[in-house]
C-alpha positions as CSV (number, residue, x, y, z in Angstrom):
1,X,-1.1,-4.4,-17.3
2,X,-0.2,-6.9,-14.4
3,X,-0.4,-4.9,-10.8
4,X,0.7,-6.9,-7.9
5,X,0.4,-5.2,-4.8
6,X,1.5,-6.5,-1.5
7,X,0.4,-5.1,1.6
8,X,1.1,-5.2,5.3
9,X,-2.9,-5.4,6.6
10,X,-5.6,-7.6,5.2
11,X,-8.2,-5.7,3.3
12,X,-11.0,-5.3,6.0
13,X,-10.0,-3.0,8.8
14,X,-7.9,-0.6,8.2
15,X,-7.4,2.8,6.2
16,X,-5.0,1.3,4.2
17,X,-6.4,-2.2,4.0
18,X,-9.6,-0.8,2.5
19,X,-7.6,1.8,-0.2
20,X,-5.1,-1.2,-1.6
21,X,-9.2,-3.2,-1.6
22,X,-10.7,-0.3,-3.7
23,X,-7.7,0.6,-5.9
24,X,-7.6,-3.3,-6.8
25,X,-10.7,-3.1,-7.5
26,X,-11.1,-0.2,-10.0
27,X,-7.8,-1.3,-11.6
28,X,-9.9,-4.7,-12.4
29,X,-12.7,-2.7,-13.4
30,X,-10.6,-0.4,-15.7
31,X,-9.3,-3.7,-17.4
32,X,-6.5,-4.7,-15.9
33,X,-4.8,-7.7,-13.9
34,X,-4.2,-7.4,-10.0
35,X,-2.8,-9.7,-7.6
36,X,-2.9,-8.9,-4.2
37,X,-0.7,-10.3,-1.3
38,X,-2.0,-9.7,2.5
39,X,-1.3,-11.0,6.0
40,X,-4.7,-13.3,7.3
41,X,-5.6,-16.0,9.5
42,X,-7.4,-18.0,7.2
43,X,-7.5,-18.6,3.8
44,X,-9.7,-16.1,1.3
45,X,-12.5,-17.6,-0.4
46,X,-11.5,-17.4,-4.4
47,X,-14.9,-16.0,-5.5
48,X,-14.8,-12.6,-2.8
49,X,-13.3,-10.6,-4.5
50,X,-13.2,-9.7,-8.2
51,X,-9.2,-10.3,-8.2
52,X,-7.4,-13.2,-6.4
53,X,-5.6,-12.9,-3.3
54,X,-2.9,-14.5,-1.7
55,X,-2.3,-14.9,1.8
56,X,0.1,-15.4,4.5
57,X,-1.6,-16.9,7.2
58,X,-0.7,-15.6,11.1
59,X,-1.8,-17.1,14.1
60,X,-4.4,-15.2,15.9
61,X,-4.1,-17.7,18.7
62,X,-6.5,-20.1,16.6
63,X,-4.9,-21.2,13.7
64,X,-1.7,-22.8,15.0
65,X,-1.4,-26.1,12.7
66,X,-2.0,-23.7,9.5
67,X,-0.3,-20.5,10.4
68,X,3.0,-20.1,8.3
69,X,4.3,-17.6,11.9
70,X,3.7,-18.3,15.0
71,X,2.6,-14.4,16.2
72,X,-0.3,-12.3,14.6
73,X,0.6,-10.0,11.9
74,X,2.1,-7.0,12.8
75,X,0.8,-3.0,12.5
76,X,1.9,0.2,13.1
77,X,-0.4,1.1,15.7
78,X,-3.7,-1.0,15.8
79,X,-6.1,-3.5,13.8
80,X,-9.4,-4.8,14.8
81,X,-7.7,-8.2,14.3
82,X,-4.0,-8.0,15.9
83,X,-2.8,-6.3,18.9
84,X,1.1,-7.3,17.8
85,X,2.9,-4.0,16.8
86,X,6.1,-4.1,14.3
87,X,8.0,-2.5,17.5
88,X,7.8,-5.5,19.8
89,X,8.8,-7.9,17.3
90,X,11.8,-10.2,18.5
91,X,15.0,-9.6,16.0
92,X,13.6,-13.7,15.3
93,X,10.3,-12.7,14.5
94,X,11.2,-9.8,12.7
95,X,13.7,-11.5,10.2
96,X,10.9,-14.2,9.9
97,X,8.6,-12.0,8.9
98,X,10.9,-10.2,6.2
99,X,11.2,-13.7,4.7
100,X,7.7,-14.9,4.7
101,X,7.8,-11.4,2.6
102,X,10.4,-12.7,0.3
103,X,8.7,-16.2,-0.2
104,X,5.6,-14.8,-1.3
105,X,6.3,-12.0,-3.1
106,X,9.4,-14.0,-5.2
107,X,6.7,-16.6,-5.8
108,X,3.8,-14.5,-7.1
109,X,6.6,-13.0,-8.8
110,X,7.3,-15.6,-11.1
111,X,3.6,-17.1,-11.4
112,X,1.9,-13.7,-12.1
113,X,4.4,-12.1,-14.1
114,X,3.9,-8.8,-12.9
115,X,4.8,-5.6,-14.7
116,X,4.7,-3.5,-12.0
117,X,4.2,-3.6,-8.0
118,X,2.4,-1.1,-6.2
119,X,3.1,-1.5,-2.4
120,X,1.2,0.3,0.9
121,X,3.3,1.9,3.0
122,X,7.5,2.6,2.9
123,X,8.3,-0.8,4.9
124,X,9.1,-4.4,4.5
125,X,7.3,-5.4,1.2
126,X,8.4,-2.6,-1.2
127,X,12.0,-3.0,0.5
128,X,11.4,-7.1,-0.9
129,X,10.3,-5.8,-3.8
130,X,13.3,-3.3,-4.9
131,X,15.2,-6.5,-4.4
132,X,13.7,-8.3,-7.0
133,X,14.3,-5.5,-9.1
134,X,10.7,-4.8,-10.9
135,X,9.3,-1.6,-11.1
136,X,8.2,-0.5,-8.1
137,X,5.5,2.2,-6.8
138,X,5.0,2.8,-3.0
139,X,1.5,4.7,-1.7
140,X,2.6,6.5,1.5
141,X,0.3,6.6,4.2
142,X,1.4,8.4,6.8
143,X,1.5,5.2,9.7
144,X,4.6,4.3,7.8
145,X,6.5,7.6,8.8
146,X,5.2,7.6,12.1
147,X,6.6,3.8,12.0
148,X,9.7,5.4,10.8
149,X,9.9,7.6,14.2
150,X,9.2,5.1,16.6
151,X,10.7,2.1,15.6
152,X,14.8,3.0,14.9
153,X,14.9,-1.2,13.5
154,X,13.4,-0.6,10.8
155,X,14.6,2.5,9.5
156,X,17.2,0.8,7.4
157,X,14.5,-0.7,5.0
158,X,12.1,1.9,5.0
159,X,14.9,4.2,3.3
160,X,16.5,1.4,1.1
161,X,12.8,0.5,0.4
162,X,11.9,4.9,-0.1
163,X,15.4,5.1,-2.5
164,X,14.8,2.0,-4.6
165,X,11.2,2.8,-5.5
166,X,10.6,4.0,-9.1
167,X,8.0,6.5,-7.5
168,X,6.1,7.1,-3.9
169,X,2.3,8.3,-4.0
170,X,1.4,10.7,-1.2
171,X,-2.1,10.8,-0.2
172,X,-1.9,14.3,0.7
173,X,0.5,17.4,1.0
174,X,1.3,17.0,4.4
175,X,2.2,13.5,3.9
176,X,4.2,14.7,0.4
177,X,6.0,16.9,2.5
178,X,7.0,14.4,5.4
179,X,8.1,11.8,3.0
180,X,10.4,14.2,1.4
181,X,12.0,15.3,4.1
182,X,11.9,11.9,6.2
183,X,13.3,9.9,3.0
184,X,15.8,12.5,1.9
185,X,14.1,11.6,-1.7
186,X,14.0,14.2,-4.4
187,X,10.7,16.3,-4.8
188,X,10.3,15.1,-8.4
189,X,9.7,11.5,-7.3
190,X,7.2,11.7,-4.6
191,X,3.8,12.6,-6.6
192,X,0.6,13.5,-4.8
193,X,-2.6,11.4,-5.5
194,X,-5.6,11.9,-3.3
195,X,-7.2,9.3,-1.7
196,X,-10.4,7.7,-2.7
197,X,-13.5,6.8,-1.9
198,X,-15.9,4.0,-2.9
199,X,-18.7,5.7,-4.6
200,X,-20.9,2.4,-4.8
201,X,-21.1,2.0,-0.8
202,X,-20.3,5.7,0.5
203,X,-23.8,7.8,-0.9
204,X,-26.5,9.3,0.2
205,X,-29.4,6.9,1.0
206,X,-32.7,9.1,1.2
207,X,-33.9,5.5,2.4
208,X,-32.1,5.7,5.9
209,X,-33.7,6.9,8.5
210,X,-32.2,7.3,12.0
211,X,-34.6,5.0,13.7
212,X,-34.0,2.3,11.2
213,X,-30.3,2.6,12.0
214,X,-29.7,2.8,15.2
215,X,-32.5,0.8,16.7
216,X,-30.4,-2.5,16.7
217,X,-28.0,-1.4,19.2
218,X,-30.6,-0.1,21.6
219,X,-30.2,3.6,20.5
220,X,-33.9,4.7,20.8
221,X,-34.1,8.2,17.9
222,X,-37.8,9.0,16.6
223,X,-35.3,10.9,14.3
224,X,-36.1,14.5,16.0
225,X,-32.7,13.6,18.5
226,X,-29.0,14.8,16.7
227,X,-26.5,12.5,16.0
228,X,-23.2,13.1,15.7
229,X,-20.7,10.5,14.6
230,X,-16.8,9.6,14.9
231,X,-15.4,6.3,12.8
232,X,-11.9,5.5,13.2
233,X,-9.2,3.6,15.4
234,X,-9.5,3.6,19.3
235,X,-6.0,4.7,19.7
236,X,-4.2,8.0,20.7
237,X,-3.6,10.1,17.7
238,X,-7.4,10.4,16.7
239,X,-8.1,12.2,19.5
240,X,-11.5,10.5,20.8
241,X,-10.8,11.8,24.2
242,X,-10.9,15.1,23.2
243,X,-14.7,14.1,21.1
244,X,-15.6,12.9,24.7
245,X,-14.4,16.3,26.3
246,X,-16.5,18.1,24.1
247,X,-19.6,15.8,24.3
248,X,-19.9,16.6,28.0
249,X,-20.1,20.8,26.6
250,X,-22.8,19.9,23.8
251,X,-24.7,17.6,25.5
252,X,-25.3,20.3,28.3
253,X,-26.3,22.5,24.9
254,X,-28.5,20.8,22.3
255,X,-31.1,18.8,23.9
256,X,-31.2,14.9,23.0
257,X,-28.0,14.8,21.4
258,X,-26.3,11.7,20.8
259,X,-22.8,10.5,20.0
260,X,-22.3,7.2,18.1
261,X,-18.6,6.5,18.3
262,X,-17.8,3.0,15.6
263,X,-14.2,1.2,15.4
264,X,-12.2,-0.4,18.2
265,X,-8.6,-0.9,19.5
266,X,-6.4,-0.3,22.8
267,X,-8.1,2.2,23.9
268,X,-11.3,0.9,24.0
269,X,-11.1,0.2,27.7
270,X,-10.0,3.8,28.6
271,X,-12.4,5.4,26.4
272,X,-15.7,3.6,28.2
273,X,-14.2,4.7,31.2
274,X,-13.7,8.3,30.2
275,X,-17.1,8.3,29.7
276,X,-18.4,7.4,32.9
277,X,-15.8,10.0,34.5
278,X,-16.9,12.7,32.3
279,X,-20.8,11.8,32.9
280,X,-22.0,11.3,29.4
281,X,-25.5,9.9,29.2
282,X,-25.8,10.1,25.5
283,X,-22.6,8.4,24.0
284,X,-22.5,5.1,22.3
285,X,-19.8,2.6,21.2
286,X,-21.0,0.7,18.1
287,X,-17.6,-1.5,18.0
288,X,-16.2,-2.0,14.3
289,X,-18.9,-2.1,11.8
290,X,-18.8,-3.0,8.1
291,X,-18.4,-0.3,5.4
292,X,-22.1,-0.8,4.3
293,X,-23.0,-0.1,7.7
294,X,-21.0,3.0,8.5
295,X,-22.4,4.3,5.2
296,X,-25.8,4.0,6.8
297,X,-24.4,5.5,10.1
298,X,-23.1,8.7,8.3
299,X,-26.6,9.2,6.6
300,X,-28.2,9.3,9.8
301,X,-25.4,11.8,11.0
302,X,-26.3,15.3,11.2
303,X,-22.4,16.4,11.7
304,X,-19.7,13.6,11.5
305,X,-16.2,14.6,13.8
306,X,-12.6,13.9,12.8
307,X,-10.6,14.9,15.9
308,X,-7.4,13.8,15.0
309,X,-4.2,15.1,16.8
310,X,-2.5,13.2,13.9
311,X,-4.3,12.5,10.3
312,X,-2.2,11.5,7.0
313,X,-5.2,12.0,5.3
314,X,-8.7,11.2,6.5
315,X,-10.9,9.0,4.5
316,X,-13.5,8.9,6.8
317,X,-14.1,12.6,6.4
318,X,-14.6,12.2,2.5
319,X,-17.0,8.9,3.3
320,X,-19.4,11.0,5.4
321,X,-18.9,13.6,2.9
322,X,-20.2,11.6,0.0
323,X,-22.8,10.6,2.2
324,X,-24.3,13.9,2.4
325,X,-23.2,15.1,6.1
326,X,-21.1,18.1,7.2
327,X,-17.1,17.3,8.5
328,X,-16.1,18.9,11.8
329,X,-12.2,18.4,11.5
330,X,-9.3,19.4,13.3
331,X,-7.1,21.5,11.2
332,X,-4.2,19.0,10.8
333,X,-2.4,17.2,8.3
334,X,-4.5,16.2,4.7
335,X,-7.5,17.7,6.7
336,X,-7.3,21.1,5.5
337,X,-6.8,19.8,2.1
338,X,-10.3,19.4,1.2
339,X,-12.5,20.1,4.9
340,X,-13.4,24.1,4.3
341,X,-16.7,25.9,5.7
342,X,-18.9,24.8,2.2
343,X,-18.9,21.6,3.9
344,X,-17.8,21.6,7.4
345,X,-15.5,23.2,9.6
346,X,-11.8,23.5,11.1
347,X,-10.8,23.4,14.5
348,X,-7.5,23.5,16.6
349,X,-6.1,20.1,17.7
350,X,-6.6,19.2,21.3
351,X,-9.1,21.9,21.9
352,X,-12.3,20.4,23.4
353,X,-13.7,24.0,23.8
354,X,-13.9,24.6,19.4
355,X,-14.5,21.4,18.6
356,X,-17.7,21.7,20.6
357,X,-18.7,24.9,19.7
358,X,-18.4,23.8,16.0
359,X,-20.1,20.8,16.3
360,X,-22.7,23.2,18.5
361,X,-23.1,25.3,15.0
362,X,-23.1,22.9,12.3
363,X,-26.2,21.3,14.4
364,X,-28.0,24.5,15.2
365,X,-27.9,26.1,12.0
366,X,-28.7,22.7,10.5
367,X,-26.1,22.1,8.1
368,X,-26.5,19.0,7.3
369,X,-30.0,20.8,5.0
370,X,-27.8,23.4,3.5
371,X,-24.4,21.7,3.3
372,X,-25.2,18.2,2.6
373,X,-25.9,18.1,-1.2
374,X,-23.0,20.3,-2.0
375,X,-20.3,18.2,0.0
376,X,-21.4,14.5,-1.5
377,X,-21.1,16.4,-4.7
378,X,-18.0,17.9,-3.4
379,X,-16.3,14.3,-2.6
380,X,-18.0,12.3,-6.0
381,X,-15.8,14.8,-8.0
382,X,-12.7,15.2,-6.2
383,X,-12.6,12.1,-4.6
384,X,-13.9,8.8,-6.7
385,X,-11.1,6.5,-6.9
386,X,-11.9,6.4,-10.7
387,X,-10.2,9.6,-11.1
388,X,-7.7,8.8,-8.8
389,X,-6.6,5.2,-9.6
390,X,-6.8,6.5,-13.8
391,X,-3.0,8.8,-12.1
392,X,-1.8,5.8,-11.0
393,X,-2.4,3.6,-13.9
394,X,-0.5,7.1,-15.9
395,X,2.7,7.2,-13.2
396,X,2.9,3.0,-13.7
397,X,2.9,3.5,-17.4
398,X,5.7,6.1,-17.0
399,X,7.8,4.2,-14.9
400,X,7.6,1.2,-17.6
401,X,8.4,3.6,-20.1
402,X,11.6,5.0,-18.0
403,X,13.1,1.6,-17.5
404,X,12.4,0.3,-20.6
405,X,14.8,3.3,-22.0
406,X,17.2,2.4,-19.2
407,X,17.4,-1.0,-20.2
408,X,15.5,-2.5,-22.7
409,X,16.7,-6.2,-22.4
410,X,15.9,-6.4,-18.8
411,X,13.4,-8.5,-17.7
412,X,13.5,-8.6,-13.6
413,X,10.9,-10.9,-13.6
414,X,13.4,-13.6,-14.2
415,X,14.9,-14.2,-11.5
416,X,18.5,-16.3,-10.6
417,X,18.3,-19.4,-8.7
């Protein structure tokens, strides 16, 4: 089978970016074709990944002469590489970058012969693609409806693009729920597929050590010192203030403690500065770190955090999971899906107080000894994106199937001049 899959973020840097990355690659791996289409600044070596991808280049303030717009691409809230949000496009920019869309898409349309697309996110490139007319699956990931909320322009194609897909994934039942009710689509067409993680990087290494880790950004750890960890976006829905907030109560509590905070974005700035307000001696900003890294970083861990006042789903929970390291999660969104007390624990959003208390617990009772083998088990066999890309390969199959009875002399792929 031919996959093309268009997405709105390059594959490096966000939640998204790194699930169309890993489904790409097990759908290569299971023996099929994928192209994939993302926003860059420069053009992708052919050899980097095990599938091609084509880009559409956007100008990060160095690329001018090459870059086919003349802003960086776009998001939905933040990206280690682009500040630009899809709300403060002009109407110019915004119509420009629908039809860099429709170039590239219509192109690899007719060069790949694609039998089915699989978009990210219920916006601009699965609207493009229900124009074209192929068969059409959309993953939902829970920026997109908060996209939908917050930015009225673009509410148009998010539902043309919601109605004219052949199916939408949901990544969890919070998010199946939303898109239901957001879309106004019918239950029977929204179908709920768990995220995934990779299981080659995201493991436990008995290797790691936390000296060995942490040494090269000047954390000094003979390995007696708790660590606890937070990956994810420096913006306002995953909650890092109220991680901080709760540092200054533990750090008063377990002796040594330290906090290694990894990603970055706007509020990077007002996060440092929290710090120094609130006093915190042991709290560390790593910046954004490759996924071989944060693998690493959530071995060393003893508890790893997910404060999130917001969370579609929440990857980085089942990555320290696999890694062998307890979850301390607030009790929102996909969260309670698969965070329980076997292999972490749930809090109340924006309370400071029970998040430190739980992180307080999971470090003095040790957790990390008497939870850590069951959860990496836990997330190898709910989680691997063999089992979940092998459903998607199944709903793309039936969606072939479905038009082919609808109309079996169709082929979209050819398109009018």
């Amino acid at each position: 089978m031919k996959v093309l899959m268009p997405n709105h973020f390059p594959l490096q840097g966000s939640g998204s970016g790194i699930y169309a990355l890993n489904v790409a690659k097990e759908l290569v791996r299971m023996g099929h074709e994928v192209l994939v289409i993302v926003p860059e600044h420069e053009e992708i070596p052919a050899d980097r990944y095990s599938f091609p991808v084509e880009v559409i280049l956007f100008d990060n303030g160095q690329n001018s002469t090459l870059a086919e717009a003349d802003f960086n691409f776009p998001c939905f809230t933040t990206h280690p590489r682009s500040v630009q949000t899809f709300y403060d496009l002009t109407d110019q920019q915004m119509a420009h970058y629908i039809n860099l869309w429709r170039q590239h898409i219509g192109q690899a349309v007719q060069s790949f012969q694609a039998d089915v697309v699989h978009a990210h996110h219920v916006w601009v490139t699965p609207f493009v693609a229900s124009e074209i007319g192929l068969p059409n699956i959309i993953s939902v990931h829970g920026t997109d409806l908060m996209g939908f909320r917050k930015g009225p322009r673009f509410r148009d194609i998010a539902l043309s693009a919601a109605h004219g897909a052949d199916g939408l994934i949901a990544i969890s039942r919070q998010v199946a729920a939303d898109a239901i009710e957001t879309y106004q689509v019918p239950h029977k067409k929204v179908h709920l597929i768990w995220n995934g993680f990779d299981d080659n990087i995201f493991k436990v290494l008995p290797e790691v050590t936390k000296t060995s880790v942490f040494v090269e950004y000047g954390i000094e750890n003979d390995g007696s010192r708790p660590i606890v960890s937070f990956v994810g976006k420096f913006t306002d829905f995953k909650g890092i203030d109220v991680l901080l907030h709760a540092a200054a109560i533990y750090e008063r509590k377990i002796p040594g403690v330290q906090t290694v905070l990894v990603g970055h974005g706007q509020l990077w700035d007002q996060m440092h500065l929290l710090r120094q307000e609130l006093g915190l001696k042991q709290v560390y900003f790593l910046g954004h770190q490759p996924q071989h890294t944060v693998s690493k970083i959530y071995n060393a861990a003893d508890v790893s955090v997910v404060p999130s006042r917001v969370e579609p789903f929440g990857l980085v929970a089942v990555e320290a999971l696999a890694c062998g390291t307890p979850v301390v999660a607030t009790n929102e969104g996909g969260l309670p899906d698969f965070i329980n007390e076997q292999v972490g624990a749930l809090v109340p959003v924006d309370d400071h107080q029970a998040l430190a208390d739980a992180i307080i617990a999971e470090i003095s009772n040790d957790t990390k000894q008497t939870k850590g083998d069951y959860a990496s088990q836990y997330a190898l066999e709910g989680f691997s994106w063999s089992m979940q890309v092998a459903k998607m390969v199944q709903l793309y199959e039936q969606t072939l199937a479905v038009r082919k009875m609808s109309n079996p002399h169709n082929d979209p792929r050819v398109l009018n001049d």
